[in-house]
mmCIF file of the N, C-alpha and C atoms, coordinates in Angstrom:
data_MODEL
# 
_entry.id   MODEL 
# 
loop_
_atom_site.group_PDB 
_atom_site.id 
_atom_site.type_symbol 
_atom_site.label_atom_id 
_atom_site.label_alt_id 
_atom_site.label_comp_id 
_atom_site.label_asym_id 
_atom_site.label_entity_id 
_atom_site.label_seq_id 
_atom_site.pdbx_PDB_ins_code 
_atom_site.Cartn_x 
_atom_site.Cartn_y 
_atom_site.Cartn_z 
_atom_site.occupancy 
_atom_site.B_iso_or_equiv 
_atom_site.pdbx_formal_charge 
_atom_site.auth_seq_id 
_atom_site.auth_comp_id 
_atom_site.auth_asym_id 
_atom_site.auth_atom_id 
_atom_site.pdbx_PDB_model_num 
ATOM 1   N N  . UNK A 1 1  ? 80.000  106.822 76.599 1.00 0.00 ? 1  UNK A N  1 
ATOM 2   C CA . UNK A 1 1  ? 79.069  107.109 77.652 1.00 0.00 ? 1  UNK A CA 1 
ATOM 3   C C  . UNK A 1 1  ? 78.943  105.872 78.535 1.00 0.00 ? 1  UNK A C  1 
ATOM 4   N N  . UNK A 1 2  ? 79.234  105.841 79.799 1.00 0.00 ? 2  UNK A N  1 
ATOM 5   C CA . UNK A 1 2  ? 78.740  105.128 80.953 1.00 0.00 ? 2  UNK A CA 1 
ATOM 6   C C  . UNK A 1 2  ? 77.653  105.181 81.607 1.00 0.00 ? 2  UNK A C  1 
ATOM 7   N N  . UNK A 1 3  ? 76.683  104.370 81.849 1.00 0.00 ? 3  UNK A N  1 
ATOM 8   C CA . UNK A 1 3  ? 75.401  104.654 82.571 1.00 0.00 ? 3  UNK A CA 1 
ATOM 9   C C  . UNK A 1 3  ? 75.641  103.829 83.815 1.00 0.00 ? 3  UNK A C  1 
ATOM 10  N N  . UNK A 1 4  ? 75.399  104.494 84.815 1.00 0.00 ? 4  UNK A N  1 
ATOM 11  C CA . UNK A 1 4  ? 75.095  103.572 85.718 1.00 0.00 ? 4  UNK A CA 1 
ATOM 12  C C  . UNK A 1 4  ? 73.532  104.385 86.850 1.00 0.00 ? 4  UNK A C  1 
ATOM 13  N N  . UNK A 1 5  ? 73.449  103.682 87.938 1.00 0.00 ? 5  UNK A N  1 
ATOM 14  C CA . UNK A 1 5  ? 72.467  104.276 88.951 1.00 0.00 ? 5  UNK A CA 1 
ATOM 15  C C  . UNK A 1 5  ? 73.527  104.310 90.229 1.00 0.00 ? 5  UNK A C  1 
ATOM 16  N N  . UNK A 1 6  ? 72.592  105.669 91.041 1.00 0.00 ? 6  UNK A N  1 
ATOM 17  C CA . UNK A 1 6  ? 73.030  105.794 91.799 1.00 0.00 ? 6  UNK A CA 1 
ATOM 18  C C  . UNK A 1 6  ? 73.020  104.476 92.934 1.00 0.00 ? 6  UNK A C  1 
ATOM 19  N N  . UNK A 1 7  ? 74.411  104.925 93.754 1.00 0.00 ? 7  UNK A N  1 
ATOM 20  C CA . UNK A 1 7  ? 74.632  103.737 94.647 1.00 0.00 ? 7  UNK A CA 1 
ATOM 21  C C  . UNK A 1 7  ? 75.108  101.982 93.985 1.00 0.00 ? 7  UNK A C  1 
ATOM 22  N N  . UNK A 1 8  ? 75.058  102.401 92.542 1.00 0.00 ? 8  UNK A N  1 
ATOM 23  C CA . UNK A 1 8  ? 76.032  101.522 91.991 1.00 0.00 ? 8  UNK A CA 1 
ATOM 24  C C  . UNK A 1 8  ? 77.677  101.375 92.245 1.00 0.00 ? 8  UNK A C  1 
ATOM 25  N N  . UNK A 1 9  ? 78.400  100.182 92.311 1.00 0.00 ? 9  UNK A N  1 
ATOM 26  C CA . UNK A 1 9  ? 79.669  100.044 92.631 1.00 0.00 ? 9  UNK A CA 1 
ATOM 27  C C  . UNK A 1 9  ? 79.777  100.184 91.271 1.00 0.00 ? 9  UNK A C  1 
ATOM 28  N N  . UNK A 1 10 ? 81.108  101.094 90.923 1.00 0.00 ? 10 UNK A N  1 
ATOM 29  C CA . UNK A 1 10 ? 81.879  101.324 89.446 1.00 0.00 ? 10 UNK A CA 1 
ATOM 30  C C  . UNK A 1 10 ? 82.979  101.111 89.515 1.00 0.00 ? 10 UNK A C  1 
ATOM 31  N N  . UNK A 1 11 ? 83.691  100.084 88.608 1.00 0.00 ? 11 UNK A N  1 
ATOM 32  C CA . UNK A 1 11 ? 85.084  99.990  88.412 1.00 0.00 ? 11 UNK A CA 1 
ATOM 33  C C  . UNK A 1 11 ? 85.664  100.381 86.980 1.00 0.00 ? 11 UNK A C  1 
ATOM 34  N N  . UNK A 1 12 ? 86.537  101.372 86.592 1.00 0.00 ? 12 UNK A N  1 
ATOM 35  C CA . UNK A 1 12 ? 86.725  101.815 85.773 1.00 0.00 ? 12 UNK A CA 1 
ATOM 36  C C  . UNK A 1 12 ? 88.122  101.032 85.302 1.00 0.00 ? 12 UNK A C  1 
ATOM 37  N N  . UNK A 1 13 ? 88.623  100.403 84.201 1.00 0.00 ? 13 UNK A N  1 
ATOM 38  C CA . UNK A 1 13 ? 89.728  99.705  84.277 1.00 0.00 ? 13 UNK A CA 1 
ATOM 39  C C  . UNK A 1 13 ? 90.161  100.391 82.932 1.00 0.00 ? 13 UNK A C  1 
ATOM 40  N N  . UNK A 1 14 ? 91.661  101.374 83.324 1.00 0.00 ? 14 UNK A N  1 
ATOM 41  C CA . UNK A 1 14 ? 92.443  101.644 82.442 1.00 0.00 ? 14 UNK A CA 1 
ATOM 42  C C  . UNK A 1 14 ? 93.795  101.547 82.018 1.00 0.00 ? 14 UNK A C  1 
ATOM 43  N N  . UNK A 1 15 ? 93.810  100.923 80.526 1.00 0.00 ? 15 UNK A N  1 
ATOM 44  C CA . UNK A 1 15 ? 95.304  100.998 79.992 1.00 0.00 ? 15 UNK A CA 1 
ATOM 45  C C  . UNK A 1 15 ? 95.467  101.831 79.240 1.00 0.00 ? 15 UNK A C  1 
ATOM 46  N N  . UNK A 1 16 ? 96.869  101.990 78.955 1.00 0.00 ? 16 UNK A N  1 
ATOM 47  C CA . UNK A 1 16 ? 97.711  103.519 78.074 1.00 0.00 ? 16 UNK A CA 1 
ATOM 48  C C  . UNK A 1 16 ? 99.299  102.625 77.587 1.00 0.00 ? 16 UNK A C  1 
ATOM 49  N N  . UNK A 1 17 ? 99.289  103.294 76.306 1.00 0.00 ? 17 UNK A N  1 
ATOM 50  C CA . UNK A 1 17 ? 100.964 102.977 76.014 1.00 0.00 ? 17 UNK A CA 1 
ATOM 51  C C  . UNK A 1 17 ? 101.866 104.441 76.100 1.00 0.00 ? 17 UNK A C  1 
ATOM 52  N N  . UNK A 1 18 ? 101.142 105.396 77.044 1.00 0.00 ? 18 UNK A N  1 
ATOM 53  C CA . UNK A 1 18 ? 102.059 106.379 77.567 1.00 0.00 ? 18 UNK A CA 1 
ATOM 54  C C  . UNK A 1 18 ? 101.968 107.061 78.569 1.00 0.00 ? 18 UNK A C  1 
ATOM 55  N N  . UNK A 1 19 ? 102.541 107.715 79.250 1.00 0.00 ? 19 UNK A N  1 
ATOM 56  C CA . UNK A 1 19 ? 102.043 108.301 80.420 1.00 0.00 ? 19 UNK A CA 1 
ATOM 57  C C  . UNK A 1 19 ? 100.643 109.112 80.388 1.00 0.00 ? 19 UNK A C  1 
ATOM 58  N N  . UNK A 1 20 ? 99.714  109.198 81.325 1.00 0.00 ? 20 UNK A N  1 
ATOM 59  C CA . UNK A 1 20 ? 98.924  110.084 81.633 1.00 0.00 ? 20 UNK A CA 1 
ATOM 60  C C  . UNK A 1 20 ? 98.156  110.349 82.614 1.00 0.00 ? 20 UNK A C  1 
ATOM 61  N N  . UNK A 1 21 ? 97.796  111.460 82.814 1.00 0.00 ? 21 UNK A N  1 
ATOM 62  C CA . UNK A 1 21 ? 96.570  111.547 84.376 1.00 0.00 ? 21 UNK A CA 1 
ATOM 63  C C  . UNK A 1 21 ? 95.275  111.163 83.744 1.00 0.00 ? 21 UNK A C  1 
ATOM 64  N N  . UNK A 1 22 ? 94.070  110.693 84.834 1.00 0.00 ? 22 UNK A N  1 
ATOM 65  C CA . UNK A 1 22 ? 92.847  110.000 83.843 1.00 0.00 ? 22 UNK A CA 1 
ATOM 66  C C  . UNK A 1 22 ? 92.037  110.880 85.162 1.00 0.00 ? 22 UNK A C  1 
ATOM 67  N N  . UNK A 1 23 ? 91.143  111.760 85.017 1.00 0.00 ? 23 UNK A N  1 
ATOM 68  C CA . UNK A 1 23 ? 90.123  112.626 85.722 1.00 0.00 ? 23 UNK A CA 1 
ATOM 69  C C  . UNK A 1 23 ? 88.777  112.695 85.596 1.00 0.00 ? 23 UNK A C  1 
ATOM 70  N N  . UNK A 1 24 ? 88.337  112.009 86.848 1.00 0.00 ? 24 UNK A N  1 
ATOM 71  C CA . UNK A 1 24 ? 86.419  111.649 86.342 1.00 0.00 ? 24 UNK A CA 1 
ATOM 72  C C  . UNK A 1 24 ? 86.269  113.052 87.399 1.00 0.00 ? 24 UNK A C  1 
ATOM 73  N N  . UNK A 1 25 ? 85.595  114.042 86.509 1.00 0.00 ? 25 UNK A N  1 
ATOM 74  C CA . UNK A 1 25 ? 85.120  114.930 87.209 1.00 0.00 ? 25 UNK A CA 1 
ATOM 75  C C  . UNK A 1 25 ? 83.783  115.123 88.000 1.00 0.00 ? 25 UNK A C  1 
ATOM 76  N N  . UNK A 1 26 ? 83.732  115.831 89.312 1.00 0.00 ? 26 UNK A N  1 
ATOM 77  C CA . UNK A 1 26 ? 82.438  115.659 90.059 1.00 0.00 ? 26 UNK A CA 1 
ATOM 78  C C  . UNK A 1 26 ? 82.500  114.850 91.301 1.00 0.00 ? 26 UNK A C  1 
ATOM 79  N N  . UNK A 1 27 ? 83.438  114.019 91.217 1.00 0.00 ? 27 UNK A N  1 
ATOM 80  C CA . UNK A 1 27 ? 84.136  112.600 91.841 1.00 0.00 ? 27 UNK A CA 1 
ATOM 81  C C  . UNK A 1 27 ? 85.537  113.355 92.358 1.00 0.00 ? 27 UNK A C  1 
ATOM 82  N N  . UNK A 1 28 ? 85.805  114.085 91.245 1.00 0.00 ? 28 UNK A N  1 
ATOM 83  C CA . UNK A 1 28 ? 87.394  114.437 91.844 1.00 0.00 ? 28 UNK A CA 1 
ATOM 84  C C  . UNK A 1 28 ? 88.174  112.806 92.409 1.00 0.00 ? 28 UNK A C  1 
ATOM 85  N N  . UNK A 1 29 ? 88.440  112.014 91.137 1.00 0.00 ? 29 UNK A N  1 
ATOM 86  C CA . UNK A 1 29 ? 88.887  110.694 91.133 1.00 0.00 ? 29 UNK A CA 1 
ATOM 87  C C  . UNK A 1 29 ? 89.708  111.175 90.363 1.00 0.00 ? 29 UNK A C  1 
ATOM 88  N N  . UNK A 1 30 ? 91.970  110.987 90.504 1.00 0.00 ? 30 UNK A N  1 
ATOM 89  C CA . UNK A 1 30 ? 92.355  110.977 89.560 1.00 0.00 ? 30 UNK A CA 1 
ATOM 90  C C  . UNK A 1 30 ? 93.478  109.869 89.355 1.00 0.00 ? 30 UNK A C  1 
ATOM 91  N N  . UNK A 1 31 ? 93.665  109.266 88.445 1.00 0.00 ? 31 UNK A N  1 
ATOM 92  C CA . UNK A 1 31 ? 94.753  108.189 88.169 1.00 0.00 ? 31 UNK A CA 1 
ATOM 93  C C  . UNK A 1 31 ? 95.831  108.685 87.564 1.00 0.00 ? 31 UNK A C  1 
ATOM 94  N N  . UNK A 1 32 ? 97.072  108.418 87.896 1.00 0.00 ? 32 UNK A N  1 
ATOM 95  C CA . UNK A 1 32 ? 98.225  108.615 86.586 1.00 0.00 ? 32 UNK A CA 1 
ATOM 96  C C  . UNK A 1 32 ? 98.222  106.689 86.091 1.00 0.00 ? 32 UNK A C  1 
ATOM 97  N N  . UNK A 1 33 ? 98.350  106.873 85.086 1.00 0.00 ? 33 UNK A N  1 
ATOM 98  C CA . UNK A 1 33 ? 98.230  105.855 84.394 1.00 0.00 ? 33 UNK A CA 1 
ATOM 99  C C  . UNK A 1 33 ? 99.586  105.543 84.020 1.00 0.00 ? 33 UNK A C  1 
ATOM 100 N N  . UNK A 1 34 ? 100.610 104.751 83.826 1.00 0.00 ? 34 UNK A N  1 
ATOM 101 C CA . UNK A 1 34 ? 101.721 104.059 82.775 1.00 0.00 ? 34 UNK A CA 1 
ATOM 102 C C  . UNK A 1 34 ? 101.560 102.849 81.790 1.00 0.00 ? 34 UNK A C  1 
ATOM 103 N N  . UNK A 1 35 ? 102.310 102.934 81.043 1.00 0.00 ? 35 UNK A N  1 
ATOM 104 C CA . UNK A 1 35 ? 102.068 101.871 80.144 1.00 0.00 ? 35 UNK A CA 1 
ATOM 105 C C  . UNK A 1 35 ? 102.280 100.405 80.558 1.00 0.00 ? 35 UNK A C  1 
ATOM 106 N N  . UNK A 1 36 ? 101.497 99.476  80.486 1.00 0.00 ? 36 UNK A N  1 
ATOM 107 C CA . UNK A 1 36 ? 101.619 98.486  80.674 1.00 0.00 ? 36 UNK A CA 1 
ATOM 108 C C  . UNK A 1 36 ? 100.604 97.800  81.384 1.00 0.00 ? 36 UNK A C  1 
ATOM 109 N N  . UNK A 1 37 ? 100.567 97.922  82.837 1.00 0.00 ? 37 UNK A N  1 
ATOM 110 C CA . UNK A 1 37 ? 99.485  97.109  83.807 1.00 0.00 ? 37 UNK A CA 1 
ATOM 111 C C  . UNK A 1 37 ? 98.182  98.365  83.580 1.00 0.00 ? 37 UNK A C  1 
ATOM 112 N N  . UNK A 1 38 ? 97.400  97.297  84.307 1.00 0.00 ? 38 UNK A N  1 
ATOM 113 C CA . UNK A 1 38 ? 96.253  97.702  83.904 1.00 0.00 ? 38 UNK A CA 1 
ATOM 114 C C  . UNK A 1 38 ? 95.780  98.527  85.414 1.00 0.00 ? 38 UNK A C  1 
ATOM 115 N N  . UNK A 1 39 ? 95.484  99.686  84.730 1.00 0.00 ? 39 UNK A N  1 
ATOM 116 C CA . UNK A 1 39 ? 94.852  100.816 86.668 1.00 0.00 ? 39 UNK A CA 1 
ATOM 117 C C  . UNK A 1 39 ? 93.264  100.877 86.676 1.00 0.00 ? 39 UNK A C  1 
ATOM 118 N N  . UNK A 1 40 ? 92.968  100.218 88.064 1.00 0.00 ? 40 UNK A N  1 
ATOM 119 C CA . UNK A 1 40 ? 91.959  100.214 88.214 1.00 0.00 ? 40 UNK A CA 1 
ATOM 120 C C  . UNK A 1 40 ? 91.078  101.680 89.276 1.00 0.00 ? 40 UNK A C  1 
ATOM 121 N N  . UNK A 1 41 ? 89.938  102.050 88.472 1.00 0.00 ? 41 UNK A N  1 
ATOM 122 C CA . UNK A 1 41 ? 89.493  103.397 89.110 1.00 0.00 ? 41 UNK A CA 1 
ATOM 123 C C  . UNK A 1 41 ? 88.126  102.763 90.230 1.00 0.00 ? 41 UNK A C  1 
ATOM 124 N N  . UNK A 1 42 ? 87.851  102.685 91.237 1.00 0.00 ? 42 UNK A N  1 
ATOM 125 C CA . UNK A 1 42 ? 86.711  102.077 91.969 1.00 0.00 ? 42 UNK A CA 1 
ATOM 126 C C  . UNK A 1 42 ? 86.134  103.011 92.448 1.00 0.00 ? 42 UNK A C  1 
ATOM 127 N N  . UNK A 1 43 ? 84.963  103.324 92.698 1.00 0.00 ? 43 UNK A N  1 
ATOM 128 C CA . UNK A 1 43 ? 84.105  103.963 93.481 1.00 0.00 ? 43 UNK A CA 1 
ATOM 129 C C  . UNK A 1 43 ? 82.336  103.528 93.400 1.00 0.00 ? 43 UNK A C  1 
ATOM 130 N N  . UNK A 1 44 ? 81.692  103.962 94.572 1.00 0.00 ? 44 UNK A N  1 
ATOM 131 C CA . UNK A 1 44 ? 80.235  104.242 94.771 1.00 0.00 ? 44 UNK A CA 1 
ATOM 132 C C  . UNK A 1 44 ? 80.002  105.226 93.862 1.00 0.00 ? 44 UNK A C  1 
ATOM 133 N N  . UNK A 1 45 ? 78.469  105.004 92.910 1.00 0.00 ? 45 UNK A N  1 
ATOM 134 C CA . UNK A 1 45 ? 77.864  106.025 92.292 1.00 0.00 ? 45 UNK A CA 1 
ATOM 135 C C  . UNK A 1 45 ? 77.450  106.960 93.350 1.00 0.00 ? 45 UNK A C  1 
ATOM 136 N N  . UNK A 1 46 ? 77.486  107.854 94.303 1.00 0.00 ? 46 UNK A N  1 
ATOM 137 C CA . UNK A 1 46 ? 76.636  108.301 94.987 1.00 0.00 ? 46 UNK A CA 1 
ATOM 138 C C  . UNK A 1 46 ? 75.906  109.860 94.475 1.00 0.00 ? 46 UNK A C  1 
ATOM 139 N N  . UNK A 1 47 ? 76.981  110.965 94.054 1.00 0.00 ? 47 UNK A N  1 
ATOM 140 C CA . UNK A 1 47 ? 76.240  111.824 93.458 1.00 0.00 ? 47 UNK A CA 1 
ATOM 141 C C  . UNK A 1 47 ? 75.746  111.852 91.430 1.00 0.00 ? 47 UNK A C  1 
ATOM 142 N N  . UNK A 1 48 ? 74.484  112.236 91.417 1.00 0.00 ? 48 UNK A N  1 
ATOM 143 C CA . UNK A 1 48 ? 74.086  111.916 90.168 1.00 0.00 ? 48 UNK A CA 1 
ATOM 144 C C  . UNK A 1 48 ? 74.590  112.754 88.965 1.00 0.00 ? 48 UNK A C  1 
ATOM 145 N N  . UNK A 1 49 ? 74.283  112.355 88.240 1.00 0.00 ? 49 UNK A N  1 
ATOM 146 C CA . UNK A 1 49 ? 74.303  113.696 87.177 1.00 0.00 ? 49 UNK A CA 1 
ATOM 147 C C  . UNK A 1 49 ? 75.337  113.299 86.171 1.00 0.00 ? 49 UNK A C  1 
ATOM 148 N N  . UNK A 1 50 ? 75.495  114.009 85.280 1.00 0.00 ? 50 UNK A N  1 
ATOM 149 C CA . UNK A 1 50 ? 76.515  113.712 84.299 1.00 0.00 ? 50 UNK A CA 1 
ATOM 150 C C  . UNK A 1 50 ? 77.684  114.733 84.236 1.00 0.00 ? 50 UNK A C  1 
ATOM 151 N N  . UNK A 1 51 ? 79.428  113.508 84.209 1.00 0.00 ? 51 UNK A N  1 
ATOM 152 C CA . UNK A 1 51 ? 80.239  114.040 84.596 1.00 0.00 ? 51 UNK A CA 1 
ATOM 153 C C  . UNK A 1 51 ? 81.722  113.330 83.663 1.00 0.00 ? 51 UNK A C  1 
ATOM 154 N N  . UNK A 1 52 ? 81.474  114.225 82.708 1.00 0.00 ? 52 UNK A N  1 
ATOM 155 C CA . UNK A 1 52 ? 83.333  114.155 81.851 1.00 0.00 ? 52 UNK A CA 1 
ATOM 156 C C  . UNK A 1 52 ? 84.600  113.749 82.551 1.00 0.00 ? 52 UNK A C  1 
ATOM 157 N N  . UNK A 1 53 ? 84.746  112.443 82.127 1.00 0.00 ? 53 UNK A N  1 
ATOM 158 C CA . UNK A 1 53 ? 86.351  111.534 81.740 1.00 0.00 ? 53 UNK A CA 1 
ATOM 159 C C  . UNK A 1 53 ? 87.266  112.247 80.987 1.00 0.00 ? 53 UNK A C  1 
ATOM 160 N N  . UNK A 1 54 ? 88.384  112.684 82.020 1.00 0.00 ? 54 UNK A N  1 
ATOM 161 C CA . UNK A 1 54 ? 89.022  113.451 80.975 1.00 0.00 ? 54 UNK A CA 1 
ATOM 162 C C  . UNK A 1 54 ? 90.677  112.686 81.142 1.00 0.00 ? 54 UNK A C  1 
ATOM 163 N N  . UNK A 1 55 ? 91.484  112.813 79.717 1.00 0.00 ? 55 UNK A N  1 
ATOM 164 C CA . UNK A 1 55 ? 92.817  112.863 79.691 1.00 0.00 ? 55 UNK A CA 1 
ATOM 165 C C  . UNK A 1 55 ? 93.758  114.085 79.832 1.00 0.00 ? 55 UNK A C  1 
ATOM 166 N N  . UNK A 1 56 ? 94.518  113.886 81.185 1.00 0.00 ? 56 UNK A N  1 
ATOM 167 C CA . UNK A 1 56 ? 95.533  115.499 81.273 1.00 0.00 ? 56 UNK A CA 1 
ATOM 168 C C  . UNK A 1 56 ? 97.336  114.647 80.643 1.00 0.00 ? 56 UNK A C  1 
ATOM 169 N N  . UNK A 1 57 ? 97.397  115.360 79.695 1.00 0.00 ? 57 UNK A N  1 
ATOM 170 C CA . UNK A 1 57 ? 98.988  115.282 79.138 1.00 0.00 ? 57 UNK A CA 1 
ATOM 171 C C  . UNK A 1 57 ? 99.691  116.928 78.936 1.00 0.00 ? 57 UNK A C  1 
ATOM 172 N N  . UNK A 1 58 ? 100.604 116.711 79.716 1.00 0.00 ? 58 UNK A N  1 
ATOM 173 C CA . UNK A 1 58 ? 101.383 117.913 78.549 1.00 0.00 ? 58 UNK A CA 1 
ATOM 174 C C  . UNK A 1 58 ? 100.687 119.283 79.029 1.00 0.00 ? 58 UNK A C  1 
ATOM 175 N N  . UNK A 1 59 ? 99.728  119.203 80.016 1.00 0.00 ? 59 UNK A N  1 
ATOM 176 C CA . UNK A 1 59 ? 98.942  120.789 80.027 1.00 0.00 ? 59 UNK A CA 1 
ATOM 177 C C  . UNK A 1 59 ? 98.138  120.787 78.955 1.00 0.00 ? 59 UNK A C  1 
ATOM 178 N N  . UNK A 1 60 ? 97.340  119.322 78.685 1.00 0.00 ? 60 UNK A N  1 
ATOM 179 C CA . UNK A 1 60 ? 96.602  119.846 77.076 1.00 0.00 ? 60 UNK A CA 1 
ATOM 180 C C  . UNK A 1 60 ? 95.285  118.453 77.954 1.00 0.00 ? 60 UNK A C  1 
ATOM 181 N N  . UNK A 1 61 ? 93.852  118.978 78.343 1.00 0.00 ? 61 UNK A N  1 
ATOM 182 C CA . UNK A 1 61 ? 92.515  118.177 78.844 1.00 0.00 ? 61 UNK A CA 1 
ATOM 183 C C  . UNK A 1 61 ? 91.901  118.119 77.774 1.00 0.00 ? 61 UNK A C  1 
ATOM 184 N N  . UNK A 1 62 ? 91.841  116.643 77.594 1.00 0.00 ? 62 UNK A N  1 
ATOM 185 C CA . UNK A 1 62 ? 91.003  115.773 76.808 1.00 0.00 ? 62 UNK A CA 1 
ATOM 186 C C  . UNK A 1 62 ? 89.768  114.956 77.090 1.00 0.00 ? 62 UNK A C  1 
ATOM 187 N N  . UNK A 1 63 ? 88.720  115.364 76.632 1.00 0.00 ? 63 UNK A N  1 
ATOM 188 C CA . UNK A 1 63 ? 87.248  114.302 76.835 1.00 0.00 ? 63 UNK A CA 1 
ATOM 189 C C  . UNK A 1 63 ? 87.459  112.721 76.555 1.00 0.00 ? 63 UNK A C  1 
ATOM 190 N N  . UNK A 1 64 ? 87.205  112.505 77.409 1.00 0.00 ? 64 UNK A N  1 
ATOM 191 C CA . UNK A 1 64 ? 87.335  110.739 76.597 1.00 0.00 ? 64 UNK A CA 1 
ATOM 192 C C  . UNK A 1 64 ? 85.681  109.849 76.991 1.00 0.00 ? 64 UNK A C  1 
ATOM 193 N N  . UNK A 1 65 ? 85.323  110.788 77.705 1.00 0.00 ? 65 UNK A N  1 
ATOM 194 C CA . UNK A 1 65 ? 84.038  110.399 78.087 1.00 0.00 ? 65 UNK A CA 1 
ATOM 195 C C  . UNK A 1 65 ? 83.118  110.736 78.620 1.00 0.00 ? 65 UNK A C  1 
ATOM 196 N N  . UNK A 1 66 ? 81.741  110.442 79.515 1.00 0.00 ? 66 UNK A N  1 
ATOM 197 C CA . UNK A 1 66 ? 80.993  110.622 80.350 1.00 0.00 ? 66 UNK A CA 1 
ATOM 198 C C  . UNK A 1 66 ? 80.217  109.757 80.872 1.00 0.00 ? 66 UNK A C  1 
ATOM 199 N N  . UNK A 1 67 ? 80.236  109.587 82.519 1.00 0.00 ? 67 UNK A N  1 
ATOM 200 C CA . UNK A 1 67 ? 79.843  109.279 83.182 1.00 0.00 ? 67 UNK A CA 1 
ATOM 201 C C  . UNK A 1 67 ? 78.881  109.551 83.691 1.00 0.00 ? 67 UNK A C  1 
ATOM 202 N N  . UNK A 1 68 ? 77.439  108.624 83.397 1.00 0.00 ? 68 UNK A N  1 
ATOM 203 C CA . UNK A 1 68 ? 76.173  109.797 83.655 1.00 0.00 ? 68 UNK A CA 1 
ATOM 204 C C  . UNK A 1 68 ? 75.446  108.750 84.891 1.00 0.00 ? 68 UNK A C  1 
ATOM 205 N N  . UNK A 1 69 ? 75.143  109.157 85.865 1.00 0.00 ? 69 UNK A N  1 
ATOM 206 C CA . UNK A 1 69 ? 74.459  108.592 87.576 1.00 0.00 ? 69 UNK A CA 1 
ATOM 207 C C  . UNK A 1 69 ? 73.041  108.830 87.170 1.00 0.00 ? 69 UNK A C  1 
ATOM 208 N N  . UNK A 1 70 ? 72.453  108.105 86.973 1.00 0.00 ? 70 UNK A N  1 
ATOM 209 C CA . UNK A 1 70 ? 70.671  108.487 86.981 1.00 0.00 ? 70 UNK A CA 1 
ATOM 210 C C  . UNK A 1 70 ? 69.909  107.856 88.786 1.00 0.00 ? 70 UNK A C  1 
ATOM 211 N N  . UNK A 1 71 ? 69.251  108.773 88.724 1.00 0.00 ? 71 UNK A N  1 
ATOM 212 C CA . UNK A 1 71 ? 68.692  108.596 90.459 1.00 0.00 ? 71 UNK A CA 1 
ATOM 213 C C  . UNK A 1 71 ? 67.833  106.612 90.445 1.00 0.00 ? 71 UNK A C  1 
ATOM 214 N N  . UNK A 1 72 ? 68.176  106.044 91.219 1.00 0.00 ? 72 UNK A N  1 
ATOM 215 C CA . UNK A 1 72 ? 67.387  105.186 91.660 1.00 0.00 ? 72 UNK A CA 1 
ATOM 216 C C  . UNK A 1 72 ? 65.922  104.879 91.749 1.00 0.00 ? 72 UNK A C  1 
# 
């Protein structure tokens, strides 16, 4: 779980030792990720609420998290 407030700057920093897409939903933010360097996800908190990190491989969505915006 991630907390932040709205109108917070978020940097999400992800590594993988295999391919994958990385999807913060609500945001409609998506990364393909490769192994090795490190991918950075940036954005403004602006809409609130709580919103699932997911892993896409293979045609198979995975939770890896949530991202929850609480109002200011």
């Amino acid at each position: 779980m991630i907390r932040v407030r709205q109108g917070d700057d978020v940097v999400l920093r992800w590594s993988t030792d295999e391919p994958v897409s990385v999807h913060l939903h609500g945001y409609d933010i998506e990364k393909e990720l490769k192994p090795g360097p490190v991918t950075t996800m940036w954005f403004v908190a602006a809409a609130t609420g709580r919103f699932p990190i997911t892993r896409h491989r293979h045609g198979e969505e995975v939770t890896l998290g949530y991202l929850e915006v609480h109002p200011r």
